[in-house]
Each structure stands twice: as C-alpha cells, then as structure tokens.
C-alpha positions as CSV (number, residue, x, y, z in Angstrom):
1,X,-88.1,25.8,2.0
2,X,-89.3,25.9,5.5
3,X,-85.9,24.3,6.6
4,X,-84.1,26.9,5.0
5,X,-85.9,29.3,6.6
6,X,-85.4,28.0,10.1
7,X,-82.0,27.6,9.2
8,X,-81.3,31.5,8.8
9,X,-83.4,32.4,10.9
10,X,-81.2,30.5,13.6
11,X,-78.3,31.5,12.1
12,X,-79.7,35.0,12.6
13,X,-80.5,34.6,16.4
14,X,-77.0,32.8,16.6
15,X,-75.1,35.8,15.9
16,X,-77.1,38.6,17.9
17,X,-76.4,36.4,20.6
18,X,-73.2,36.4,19.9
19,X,-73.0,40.7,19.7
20,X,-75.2,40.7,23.2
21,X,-72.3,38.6,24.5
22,X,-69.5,40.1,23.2
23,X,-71.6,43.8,24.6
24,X,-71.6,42.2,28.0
25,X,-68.3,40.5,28.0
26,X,-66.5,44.8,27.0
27,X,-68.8,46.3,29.6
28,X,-68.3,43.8,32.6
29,X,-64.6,41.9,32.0
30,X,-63.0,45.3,30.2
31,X,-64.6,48.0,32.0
32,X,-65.2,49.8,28.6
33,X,-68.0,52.5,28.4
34,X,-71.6,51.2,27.0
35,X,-70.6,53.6,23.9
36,X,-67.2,51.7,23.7
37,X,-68.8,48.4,23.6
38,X,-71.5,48.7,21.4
39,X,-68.9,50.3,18.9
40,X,-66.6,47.2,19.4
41,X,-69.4,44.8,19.0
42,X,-71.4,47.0,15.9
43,X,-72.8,44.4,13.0
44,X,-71.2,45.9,10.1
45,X,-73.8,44.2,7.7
46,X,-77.5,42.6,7.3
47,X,-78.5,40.7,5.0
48,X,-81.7,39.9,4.2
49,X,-83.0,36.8,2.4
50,X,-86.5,35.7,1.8
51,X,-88.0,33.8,3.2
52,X,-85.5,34.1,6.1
53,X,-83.7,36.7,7.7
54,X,-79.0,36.2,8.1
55,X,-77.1,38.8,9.9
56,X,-73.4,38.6,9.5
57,X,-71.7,39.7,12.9
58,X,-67.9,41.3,11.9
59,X,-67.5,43.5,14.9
60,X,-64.7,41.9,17.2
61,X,-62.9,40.6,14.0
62,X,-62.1,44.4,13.0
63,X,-62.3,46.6,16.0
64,X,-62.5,50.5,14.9
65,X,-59.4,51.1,16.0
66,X,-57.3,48.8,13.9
67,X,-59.9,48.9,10.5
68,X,-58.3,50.7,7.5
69,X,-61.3,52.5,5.1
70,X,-60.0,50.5,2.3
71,X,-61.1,47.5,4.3
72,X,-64.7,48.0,3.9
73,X,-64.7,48.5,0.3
74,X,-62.9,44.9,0.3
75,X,-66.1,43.6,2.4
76,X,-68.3,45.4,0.2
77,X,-66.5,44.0,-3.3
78,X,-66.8,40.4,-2.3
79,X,-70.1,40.4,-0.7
80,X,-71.5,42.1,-3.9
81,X,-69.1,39.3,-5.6
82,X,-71.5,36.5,-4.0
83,X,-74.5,38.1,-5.4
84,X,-72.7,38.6,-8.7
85,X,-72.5,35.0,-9.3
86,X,-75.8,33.7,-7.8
87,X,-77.4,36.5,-9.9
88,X,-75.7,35.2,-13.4
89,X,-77.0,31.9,-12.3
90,X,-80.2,33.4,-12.1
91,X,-80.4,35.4,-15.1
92,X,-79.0,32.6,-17.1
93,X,-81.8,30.0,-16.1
94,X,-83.7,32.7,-17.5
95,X,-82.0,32.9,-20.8
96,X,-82.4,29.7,-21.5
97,X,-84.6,27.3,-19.3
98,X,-82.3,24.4,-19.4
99,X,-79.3,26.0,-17.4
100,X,-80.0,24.7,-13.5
101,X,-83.6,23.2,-14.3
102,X,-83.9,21.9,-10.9
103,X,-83.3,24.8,-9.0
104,X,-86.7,26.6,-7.9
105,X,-87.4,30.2,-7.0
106,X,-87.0,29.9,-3.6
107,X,-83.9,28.1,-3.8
108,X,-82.5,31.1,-5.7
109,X,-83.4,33.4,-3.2
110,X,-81.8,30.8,-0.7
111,X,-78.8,30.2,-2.6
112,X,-78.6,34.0,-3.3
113,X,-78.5,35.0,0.6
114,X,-76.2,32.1,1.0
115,X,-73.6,32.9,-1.4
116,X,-73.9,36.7,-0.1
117,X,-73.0,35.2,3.6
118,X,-69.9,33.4,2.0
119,X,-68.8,36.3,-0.3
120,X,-68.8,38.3,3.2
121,X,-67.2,35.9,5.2
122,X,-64.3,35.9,2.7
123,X,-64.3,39.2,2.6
124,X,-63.9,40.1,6.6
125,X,-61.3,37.2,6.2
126,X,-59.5,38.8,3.4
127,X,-59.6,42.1,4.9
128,X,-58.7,41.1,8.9
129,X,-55.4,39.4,6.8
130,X,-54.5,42.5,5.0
131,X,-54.8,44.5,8.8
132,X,-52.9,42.2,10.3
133,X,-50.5,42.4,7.5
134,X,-51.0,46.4,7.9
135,X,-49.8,46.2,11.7
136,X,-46.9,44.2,11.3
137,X,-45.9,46.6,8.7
138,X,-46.3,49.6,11.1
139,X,-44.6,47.5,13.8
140,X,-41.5,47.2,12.2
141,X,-41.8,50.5,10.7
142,X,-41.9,51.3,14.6
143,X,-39.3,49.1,15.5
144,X,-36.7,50.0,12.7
145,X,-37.6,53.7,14.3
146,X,-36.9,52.6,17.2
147,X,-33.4,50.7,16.3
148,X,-32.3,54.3,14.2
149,X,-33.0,56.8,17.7
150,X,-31.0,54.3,19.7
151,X,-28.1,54.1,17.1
152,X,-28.3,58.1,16.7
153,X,-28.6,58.4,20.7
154,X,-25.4,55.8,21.2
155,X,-23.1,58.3,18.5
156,X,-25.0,61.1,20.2
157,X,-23.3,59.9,23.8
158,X,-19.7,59.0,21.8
159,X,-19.8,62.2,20.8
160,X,-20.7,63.7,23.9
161,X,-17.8,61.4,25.9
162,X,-15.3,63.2,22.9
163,X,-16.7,66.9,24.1
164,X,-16.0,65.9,27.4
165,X,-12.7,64.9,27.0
166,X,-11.7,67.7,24.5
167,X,-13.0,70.1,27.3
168,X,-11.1,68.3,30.1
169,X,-8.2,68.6,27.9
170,X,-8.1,71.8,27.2
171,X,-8.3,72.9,30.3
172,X,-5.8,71.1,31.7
173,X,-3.8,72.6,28.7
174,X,-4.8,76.3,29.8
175,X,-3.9,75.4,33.0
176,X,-0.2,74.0,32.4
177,X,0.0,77.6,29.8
178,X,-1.1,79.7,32.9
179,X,1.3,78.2,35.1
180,X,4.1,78.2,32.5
181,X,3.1,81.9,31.4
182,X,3.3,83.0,35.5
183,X,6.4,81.3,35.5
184,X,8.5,82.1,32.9
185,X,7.1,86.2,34.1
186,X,8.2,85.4,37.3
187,X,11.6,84.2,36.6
188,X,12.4,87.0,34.3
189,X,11.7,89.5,36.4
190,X,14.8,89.2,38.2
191,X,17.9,89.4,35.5
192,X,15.4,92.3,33.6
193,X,15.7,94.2,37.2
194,X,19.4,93.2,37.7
195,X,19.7,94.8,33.5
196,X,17.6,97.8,34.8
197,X,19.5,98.8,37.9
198,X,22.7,98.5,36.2
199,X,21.8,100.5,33.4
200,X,20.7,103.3,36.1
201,X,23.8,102.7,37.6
202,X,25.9,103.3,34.5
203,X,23.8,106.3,33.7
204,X,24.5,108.0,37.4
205,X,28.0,106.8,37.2
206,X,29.3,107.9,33.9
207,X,26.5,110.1,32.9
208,X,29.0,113.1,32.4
209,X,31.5,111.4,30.2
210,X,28.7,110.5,27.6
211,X,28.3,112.0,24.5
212,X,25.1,112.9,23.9
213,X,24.6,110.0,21.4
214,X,25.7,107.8,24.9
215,X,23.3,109.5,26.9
216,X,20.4,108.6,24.0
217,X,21.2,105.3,23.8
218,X,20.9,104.7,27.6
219,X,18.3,106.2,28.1
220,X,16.5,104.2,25.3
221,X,17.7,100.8,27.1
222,X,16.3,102.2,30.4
223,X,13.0,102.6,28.9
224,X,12.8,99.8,27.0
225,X,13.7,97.6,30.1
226,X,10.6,99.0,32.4
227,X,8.4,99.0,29.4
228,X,9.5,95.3,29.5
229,X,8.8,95.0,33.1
230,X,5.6,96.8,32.4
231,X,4.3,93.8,29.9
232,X,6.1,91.0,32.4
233,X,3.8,92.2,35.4
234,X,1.0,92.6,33.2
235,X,1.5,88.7,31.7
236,X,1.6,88.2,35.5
237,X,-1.5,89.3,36.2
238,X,-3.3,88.4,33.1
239,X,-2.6,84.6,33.8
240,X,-3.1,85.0,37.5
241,X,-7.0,86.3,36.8
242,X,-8.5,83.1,36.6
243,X,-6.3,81.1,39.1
244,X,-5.5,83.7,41.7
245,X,-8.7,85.8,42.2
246,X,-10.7,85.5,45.4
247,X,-14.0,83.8,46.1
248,X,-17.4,86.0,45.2
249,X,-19.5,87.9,47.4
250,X,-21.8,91.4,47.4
251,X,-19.6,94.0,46.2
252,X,-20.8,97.4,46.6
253,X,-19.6,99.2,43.8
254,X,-20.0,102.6,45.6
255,X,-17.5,101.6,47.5
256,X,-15.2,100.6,45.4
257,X,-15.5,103.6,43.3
258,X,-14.8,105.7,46.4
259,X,-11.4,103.5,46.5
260,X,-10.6,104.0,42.9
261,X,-10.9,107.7,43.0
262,X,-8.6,107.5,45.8
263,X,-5.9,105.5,44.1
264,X,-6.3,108.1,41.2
265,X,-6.2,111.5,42.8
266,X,-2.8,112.3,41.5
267,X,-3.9,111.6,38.3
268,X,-7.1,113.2,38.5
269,X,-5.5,116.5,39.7
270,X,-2.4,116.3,37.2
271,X,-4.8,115.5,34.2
272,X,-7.4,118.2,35.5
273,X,-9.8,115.5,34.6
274,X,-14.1,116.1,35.8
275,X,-15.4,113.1,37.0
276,X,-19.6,112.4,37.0
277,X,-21.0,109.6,38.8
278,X,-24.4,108.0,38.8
279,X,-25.2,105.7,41.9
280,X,-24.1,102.7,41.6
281,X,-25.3,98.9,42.5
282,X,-24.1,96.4,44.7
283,X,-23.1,93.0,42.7
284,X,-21.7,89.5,42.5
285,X,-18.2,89.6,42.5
286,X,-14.4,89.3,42.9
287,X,-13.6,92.8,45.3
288,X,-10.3,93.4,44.2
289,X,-10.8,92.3,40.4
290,X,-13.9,94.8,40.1
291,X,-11.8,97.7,41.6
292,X,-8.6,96.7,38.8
293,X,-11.5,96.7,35.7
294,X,-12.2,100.5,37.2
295,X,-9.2,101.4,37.2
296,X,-8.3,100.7,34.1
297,X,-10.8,102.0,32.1
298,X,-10.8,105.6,34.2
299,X,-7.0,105.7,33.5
300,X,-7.9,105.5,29.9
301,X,-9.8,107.5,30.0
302,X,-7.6,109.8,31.2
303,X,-4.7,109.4,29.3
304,X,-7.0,109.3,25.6
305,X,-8.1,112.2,26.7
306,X,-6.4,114.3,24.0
307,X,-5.6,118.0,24.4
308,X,-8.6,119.2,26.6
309,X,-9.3,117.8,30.3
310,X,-11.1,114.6,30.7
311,X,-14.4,114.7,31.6
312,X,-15.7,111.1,32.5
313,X,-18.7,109.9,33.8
314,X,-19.6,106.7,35.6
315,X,-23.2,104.7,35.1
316,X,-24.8,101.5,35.7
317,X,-27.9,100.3,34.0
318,X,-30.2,97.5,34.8
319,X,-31.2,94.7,32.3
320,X,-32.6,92.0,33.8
321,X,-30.2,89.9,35.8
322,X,-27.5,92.1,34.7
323,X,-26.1,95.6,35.5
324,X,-24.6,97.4,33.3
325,X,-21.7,99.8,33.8
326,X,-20.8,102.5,31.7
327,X,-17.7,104.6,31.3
328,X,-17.7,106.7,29.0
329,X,-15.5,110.2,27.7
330,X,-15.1,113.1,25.4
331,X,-11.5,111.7,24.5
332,X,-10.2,110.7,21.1
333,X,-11.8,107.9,20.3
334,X,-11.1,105.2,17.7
335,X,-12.2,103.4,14.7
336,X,-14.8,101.2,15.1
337,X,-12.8,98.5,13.4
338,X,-11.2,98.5,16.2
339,X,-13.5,98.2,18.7
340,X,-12.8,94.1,19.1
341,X,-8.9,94.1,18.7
342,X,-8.5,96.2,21.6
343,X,-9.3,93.7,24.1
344,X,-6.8,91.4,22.7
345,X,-3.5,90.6,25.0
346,X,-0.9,93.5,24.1
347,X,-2.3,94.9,21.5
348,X,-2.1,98.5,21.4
349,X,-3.7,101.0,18.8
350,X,-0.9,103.9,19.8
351,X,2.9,103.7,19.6
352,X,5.0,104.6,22.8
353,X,5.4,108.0,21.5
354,X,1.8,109.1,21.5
355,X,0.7,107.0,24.3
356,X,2.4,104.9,27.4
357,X,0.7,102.1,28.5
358,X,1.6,98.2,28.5
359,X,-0.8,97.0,25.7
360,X,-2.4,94.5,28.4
361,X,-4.9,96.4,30.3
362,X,-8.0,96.3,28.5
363,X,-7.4,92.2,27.7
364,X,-7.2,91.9,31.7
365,X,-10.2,94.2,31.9
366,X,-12.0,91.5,29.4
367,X,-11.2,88.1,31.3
368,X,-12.1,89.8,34.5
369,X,-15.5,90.5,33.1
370,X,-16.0,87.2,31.5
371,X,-14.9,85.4,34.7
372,X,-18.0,87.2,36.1
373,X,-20.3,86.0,33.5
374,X,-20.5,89.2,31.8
375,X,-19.2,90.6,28.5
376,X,-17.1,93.7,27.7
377,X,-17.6,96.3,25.0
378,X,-16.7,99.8,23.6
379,X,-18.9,102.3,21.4
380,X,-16.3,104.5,19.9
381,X,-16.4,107.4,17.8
382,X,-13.0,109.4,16.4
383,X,-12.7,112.9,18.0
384,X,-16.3,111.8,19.7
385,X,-15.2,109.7,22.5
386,X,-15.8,106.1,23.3
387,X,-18.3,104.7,25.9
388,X,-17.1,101.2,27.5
389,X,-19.5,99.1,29.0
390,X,-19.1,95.7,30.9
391,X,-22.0,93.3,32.9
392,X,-22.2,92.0,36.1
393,X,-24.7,90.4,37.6
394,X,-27.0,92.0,40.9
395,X,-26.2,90.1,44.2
396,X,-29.7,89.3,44.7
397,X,-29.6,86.9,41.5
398,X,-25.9,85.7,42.3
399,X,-27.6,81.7,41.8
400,X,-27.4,82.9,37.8
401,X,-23.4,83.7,38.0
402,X,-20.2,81.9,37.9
403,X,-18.9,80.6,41.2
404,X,-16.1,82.4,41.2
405,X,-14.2,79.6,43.2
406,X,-9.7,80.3,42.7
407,X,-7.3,79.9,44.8
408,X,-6.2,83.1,46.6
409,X,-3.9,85.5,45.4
410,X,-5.2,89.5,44.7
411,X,-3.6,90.8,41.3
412,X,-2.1,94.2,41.2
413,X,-3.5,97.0,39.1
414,X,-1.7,97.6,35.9
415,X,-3.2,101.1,34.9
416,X,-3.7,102.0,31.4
417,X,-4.3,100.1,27.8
C-alpha cells in the first residue's frame, strides 16, 4: 500500500511541476500576463485518493480560448464513468464476498483513484478530439466564407467593368446625338432662311394682287417658317449647353441681374412689368449660361403674366452648400401636373395663339442648371402664379460642384418657354 501511495504521491508532484513549468514557460517565452498564464496553465481537476493524493493537469491541452462548455461535462461524464465502475466492483464484493476476493480495502480505494485518473484522461482526450474537430469545422465554415465574398466581389467587379462600359457608351452616344442634333440645326438653317426671305419677297412683291385668302395663306407660311427657325436655334443651343459652355468661375449674380434687366428693358416698359429684387450671391458657374437661365424665366414671367402687369420678384436662399434662386409671379399659373412636363424639350402647355414662344426654353433653363449641379423646379398655382426655383452652388464651396470643363462657344438667349 505504501508503494501505491508513493506512487500518487509522485505522480502528484509530477504534474504540479509540470503547471509551474508550463506558468513559467507563458510568462517568460510568450510574454503573457501572470493572469494569462495561470489561466492557461489552471488544473481543471483534483482528485483525491487515500492513502495518496493524484492531480490531473488539463490546462495546456484545452486552453480557455478554444474549450467549448459542453466539453467539461464530457470530462465530468467519463471521470464519474471511472468511479462508476470501480464503485460496482466495490459494491458487488459486497453483495456477495466471492466477487474479487483478493482485492483488499486499500486496493479499492487505490484502484478507485486509478480508474478516476483513466476515466479523466479519456475524457480530456475525447473532448480535445471533439475541439479540434470543432475548429476545423469553423475553419472551413470560415474558409467556404471566405471563397463566397471573393466569388460575390469578382461578379461585383464584372459588373462594375459592364457599368463602366454602358456609361462610356452612352456618352459617346450623347455625344455623336449632340453633334448630329447641332448639325442637322445648322444645315437647315440655310434653305428655311432662303424659304423665309422668298416668302417675304413674294409678300412685298405681289402683296396687292392677293386675295385676301392669298394674303392669309402667306402670312401663315411666314410665320410658320420663323416659328421653325425659332425651334432650329433653340435645338442649337439646347445641344450646344453641355459641349459649348465656358469654363467655371465666381459669378456675381448682382451683376448679371443688372445685365438681364438691361437686355429686357423693352420688354419691361412694353409689358409695364414691377420688378423686386433681393441681393443676390456670388456662385460657381458658367457667366453667360447663368444670365440665359435669367432670362428666360423673367420673360416668362412676363409674357404669363395674364391681363394685369407683371409683378416679379427675384430671391436667393441659402441651404447649405447651395443657393437657392427664386422667381416667382402673380401670373397665370398652371396645373400642378404639369409642373415636371414643362421642362421637357419643346413642350409647350399654350398653343401659338395664346402664347409665342419656341417650347425649348425652360428644357434649356433645366440642363443649364443640372450642368451646375443643381436642380430646377416650379410651385405653381392656376390664377395664383408660379414660383421657379433652381440651385447653384456658393463659390466659396466650388470643390463640391461640377467642373464645368466644355469647349468654348457662348449660346444665345432664346427668350421665352
């Protein structure tokens, strides 16, 4: 029995020595902290057999940061297991005095402590398989992870590759239908002044030996050739807006106003119109483009003015980045379903009849204001007026807007929707 005990005993010693080195080994060759190490080298279980003492050390098998909690109810289930059996051996010898007559009590106890160090051992064996088992499970799980974000990343760039193209495209395509739109303007300018001036011509010529229904009908053909030449100038200038506008700078809209006015004061006097201004901001823009967008909104607002004189008045507003200018009237308004078809290229809401105009102006307005970064809009009311509003940005936050880079080539006013 005295052998036994030694032989525990030792074992015991054996495996503290083997947790103080493991202790030493974390703090001095990994560099942990003493907290780190002795949680790394913890003995997860003692147990105790008389007459001698065995510790079971476990701690570097399952470090704490790879055990699962079902683990140690493994450990648990087949260290009780051991004692299970050596304890059915026990209680059978005392059943019946024949089962294991040469085993002794201290040998039970022995055989009891030993069989509780095996069903342990088995355990921690058992449950470092199943973590191991656990991590190359999450590994894969990790790597199959991995394999699905680089396939989505690889359709993620093909697709990206396909935008680009489909952009590059199409502006190519808006390019080549600029070009032919400025074109085909340009060349049909000529015969549709050659049709106008000989129309005149007949008109001065053999305007007395008309009939009256002669007379009509000329006079229809002259007005239907400059309302042509009215839509071919403003095709001109719609497709020249983003390929034919200058550079951007500080534009002081003060300025500019003054300039508008000036260019209007014909039609300010014959339309009696009263004009209120608010001061106005300097911005990031095209010059010339700016002064066309205030043009053409003022000259609506003159000609919608209905029976009464205009009154107009002129403010900005600033959000942010962004100014916001205002025009707004006492005219005669519109539905508010209307409100987004206006903008589009020659549509007009009023026949020649009620109003003149080329149908164009307000869709050149639009582009103008989108090349700047901005956005256009109308609040409308019928027999109220309508309020139209475009952004721009402030020149002291010009790193936030468009560059504004075209080659050169100012567009003429059009005047009017």
């Amino acid at each position: 029995m005295s052998n036994w005990n030694r032989l525990l005993s030792a074992l015991g010693v054996v495996l503290l020595v083997i947790a103080g080195g493991s202790i030493t080994y974390t703090l001095l060759i990994k560099g942990n902290h003493l907290s780190a190490a002795l949680l790394e080298a913890a003995i997860d279980s003692i147990l105790i057999g008389v007459p001698g003492i065995a510790m079971v050390y476990a701690g570097t098998w399952l470090p704490s940061t790879t055990i699962l909690p079902e683990l140690y109810s493994r450990i648990v289930a087949w260290t009780g297991g051991g004692i299970v059996v050596m304890g059915l051996i026990v209680g059978l010898r005392e059943l019946h005095p024949g089962v294991e007559l040469t085993l002794t009590g201290g040998t039970q106890v022995i055989l009891l402590s030993i069989s509780s160090v095996t069903g342990l051992l088995v355990g921690v064996l058992n449950a470092r398989t199943h973590t191991q088992a656990k991590a190359l499970e999450r590994k894969n799980r990790e790597l199959k992870r991995k394999y699905e974000l680089e396939k989505q990343n690889e359709q993620l760039k093909r697709t990206e590759r396909r935008l680009e193209n489909a952009i590059t495209e199409l502006e190519a395509s808006n390019e080549r239908l600029e070009e032919f739109a400025y074109a085909v303007s340009h060349d049909l300018q000529e015969p549709l002044r050659m049709v106008t001036s000989y129309l005149q011509l007949l008109e001065r010529r053999y305007g007395d030996e008309l009939e009256e229904d002669g007379e009509e009908f000329v006079d229809y053909a002259v007005d239907g050739a400059e309302r042509m030449r009215a839509m071919i100038d403003g095709l001109l200038e719609y497709s020249r807006v983003e390929t034919r506008g200058d550079p951007f700078e500080s534009v002081d809209l003060e300025a500019v106003l003054d300039d508008v006015y000036t260019d209007l004061q014909f039609k300010i006097e014959e339309t009696d119109a009263e004009l209120e201004r608010a001061p106005m901001p300097t911005v990031y823009g095209d010059e010339a483009q700016l002064r066309q967008v205030l043009q053409n909104l003022l000259t609506n607002a003159m000609v919608y003015s209905g029976e009464v004189p205009p009154r107009i008045r002129i403010s900005a507003e600033r959000d942010g980045p962004l100014w916001t200018v205002s025009v707004s009237d006492d005219g005669i308004g519109m539905d508010p379903d209307n409100t987004e078809r206006i903008f589009d290229i020659f549509r007009r809401l009023h026949t020649n009849d009620e109003q003149s105009g080329s149908g164009i102006g307000l869709a050149i307005c639009k582009r103008v204001v989108e090349r700047h970064g901005g956005d256009i809009w109308v609040e409308t009311e019928p027999g109220v007026g309508s309020t139209f509003c475009f952004q721009l940005y402030d020149s002291d936050r010009a790193d936030l807007a468009p560059a504004g880079d075209s080659t050169l080539s100012r567009p003429e006013s059009n005047g009017g929707e």
